[in-house]
TORPA-4810 file (N, C-alpha, C, O; in nm, 3 decimals):
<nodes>
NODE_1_-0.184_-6.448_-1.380_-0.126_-6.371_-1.489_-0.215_-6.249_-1.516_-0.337_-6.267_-1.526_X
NODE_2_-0.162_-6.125_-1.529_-0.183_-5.987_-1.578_-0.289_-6.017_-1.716_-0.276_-6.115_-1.789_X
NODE_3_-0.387_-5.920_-1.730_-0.492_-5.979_-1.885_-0.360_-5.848_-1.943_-0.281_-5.777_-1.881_X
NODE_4_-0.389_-5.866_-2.080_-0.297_-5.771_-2.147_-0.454_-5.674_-2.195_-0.554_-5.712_-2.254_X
NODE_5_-0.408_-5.507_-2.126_-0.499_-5.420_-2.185_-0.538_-5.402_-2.301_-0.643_-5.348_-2.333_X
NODE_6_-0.429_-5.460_-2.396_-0.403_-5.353_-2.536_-0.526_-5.338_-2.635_-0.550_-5.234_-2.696_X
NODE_7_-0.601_-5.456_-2.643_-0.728_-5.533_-2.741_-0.827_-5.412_-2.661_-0.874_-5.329_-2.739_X
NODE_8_-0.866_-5.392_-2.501_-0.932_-5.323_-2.485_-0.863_-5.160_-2.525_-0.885_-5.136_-2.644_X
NODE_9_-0.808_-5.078_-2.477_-0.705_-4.989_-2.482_-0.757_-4.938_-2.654_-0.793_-4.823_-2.677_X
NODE_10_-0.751_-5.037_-2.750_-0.781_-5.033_-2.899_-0.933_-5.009_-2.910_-0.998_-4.962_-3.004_X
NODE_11_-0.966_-5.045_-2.811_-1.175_-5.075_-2.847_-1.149_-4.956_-2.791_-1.138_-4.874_-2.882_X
NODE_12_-1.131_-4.901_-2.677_-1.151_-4.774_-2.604_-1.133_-4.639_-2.708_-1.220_-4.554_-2.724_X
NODE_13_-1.003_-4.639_-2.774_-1.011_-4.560_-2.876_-1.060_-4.565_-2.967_-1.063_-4.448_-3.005_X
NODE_14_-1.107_-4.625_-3.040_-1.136_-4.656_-3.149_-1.296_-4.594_-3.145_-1.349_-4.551_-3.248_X
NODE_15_-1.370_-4.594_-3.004_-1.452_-4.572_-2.980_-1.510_-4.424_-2.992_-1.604_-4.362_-3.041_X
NODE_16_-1.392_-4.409_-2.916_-1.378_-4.224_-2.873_-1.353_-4.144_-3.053_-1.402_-4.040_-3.100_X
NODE_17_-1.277_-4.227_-3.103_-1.274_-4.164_-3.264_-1.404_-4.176_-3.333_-1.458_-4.087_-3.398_X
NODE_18_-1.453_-4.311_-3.311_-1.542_-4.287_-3.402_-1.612_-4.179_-3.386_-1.634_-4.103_-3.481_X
NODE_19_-1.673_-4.150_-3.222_-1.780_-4.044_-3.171_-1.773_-3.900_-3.265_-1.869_-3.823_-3.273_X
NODE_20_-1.636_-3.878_-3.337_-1.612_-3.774_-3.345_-1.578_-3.833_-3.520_-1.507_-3.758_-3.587_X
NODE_21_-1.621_-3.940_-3.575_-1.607_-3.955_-3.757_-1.489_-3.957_-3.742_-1.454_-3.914_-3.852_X
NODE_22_-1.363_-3.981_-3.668_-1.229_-3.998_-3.683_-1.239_-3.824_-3.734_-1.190_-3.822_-3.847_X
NODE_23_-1.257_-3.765_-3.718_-1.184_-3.647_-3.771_-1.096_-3.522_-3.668_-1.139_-3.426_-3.605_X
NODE_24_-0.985_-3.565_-3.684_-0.891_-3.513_-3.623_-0.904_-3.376_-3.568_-0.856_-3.367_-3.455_X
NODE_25_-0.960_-3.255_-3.619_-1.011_-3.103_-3.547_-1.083_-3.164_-3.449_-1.041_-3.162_-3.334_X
NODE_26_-1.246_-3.249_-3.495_-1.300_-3.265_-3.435_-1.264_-3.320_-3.261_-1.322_-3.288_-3.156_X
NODE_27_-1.128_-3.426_-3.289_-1.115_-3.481_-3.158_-1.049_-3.385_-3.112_-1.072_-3.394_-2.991_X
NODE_28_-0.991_-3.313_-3.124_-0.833_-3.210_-3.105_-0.973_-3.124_-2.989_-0.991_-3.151_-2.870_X
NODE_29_-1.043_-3.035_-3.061_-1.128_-2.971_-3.018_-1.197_-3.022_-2.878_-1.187_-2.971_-2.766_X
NODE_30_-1.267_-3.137_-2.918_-1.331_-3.175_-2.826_-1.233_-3.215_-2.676_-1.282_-3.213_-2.563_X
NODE_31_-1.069_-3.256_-2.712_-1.012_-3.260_-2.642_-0.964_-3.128_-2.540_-0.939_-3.117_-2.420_X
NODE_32_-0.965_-3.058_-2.627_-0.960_-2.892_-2.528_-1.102_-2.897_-2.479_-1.104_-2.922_-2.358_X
NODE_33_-1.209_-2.884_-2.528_-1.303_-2.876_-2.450_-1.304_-2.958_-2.284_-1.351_-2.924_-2.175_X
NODE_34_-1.247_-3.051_-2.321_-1.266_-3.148_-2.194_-1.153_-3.081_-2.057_-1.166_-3.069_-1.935_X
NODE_35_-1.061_-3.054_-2.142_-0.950_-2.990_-2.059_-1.029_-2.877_-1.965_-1.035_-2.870_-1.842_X
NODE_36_-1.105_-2.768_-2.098_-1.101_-2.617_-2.023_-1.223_-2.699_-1.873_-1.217_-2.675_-1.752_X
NODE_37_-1.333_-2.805_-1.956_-1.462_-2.816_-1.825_-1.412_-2.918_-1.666_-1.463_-2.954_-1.560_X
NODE_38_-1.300_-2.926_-1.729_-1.236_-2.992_-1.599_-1.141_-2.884_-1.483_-1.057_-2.925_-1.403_X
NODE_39_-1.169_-2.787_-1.497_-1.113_-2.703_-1.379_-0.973_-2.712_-1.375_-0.911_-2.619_-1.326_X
NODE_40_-0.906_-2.821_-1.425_-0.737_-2.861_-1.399_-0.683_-2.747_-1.493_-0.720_-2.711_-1.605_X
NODE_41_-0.579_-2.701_-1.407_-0.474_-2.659_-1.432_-0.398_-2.713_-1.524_-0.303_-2.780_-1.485_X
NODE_42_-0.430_-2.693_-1.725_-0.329_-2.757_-1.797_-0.193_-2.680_-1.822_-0.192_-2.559_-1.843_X
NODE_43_-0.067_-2.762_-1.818_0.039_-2.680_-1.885_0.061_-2.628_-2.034_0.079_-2.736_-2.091_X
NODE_44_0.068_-2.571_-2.093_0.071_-2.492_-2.219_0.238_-2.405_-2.225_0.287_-2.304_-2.173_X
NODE_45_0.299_-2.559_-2.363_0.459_-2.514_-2.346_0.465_-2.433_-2.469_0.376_-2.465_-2.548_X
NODE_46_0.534_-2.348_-2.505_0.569_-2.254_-2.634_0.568_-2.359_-2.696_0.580_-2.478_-2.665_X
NODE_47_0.539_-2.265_-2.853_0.617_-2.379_-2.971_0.755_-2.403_-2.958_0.844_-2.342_-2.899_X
NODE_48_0.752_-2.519_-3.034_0.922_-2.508_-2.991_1.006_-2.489_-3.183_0.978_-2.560_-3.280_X
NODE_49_1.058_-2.429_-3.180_1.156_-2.405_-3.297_1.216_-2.519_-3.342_1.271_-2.608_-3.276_X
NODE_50_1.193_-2.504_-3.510_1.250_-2.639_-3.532_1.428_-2.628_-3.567_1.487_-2.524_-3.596_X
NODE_51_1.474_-2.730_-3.558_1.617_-2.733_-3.557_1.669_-2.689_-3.676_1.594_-2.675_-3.772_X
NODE_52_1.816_-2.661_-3.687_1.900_-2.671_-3.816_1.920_-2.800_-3.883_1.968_-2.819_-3.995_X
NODE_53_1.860_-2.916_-3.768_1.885_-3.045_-3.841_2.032_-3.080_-3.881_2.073_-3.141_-3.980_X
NODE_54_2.104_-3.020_-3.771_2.251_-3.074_-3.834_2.261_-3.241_-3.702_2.207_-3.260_-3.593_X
NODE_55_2.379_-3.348_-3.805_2.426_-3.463_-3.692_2.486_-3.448_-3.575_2.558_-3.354_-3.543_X
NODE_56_2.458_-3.538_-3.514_2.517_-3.530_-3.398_2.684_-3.598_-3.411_2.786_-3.578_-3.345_X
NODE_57_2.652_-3.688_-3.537_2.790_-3.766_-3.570_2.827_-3.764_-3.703_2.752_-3.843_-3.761_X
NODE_58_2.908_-3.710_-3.785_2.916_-3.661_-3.855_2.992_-3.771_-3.962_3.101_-3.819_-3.930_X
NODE_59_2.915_-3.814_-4.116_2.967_-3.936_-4.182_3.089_-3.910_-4.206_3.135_-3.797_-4.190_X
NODE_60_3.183_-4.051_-4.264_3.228_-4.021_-4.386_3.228_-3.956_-4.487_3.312_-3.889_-4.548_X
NODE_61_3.133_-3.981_-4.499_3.101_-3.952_-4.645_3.060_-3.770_-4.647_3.080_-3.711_-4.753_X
NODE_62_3.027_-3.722_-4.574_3.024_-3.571_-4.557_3.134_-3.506_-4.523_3.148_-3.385_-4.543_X
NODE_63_3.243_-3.597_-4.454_3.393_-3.524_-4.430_3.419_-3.532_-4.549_3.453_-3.422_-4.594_X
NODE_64_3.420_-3.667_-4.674_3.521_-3.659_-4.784_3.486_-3.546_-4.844_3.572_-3.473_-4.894_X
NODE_65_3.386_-3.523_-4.847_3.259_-3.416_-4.916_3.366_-3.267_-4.899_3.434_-3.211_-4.985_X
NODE_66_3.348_-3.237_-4.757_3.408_-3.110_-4.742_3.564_-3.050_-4.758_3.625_-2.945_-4.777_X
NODE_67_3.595_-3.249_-4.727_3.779_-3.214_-4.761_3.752_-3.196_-4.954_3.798_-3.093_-5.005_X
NODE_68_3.698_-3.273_-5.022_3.706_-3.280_-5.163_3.647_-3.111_-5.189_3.723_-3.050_-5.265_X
NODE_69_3.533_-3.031_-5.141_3.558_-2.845_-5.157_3.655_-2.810_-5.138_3.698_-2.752_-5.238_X
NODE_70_3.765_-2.812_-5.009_3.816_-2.738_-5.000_3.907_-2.745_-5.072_3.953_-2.640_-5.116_X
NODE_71_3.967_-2.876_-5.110_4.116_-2.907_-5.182_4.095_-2.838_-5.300_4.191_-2.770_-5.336_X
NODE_72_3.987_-2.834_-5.375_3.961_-2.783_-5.530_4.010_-2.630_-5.514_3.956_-2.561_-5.427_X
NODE_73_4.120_-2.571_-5.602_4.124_-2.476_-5.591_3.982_-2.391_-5.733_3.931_-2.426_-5.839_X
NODE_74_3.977_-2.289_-5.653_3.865_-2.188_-5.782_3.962_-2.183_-5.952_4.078_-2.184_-5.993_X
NODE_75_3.816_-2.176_-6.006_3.866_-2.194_-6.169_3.951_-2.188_-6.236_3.936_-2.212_-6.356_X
</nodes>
């Protein structure tokens, strides 16, 4: 039977955070650093734009919504 990584996987990070006080710039940083001293070729994708946030499936309850505007006639 396979050992399950995860217990180590957890020590491994946990490790690497502390080195750095858990503080998030700090690892972020140090993580580019490691990138630029490794010669590799990293990919670097645009930001990406955030959505209009509209559904993909649209409720009930937002159709009754729009039929109940439109039926109302103005004042």
């Amino acid at each position: 039977m396979i050992p399950d990584p995860t217990a180590e996987i957890k020590q491994i990070r946990h490790q690497l955070g502390a080195d750095d006080d858990f503080d998030l710039n700090r690892i972020f940083a140090r993580i580019q650093r490691i990138q630029e001293e490794s010669g590799r070729k990293c990919v670097r994708l645009p930001a990406r734009k955030p959505s209009d946030n509209k559904a993909m499936h649209r409720s009930r309850e937002a159709e009754r919504s729009e039929v109940d505007n439109q039926s109302s006639p103005p004042g």
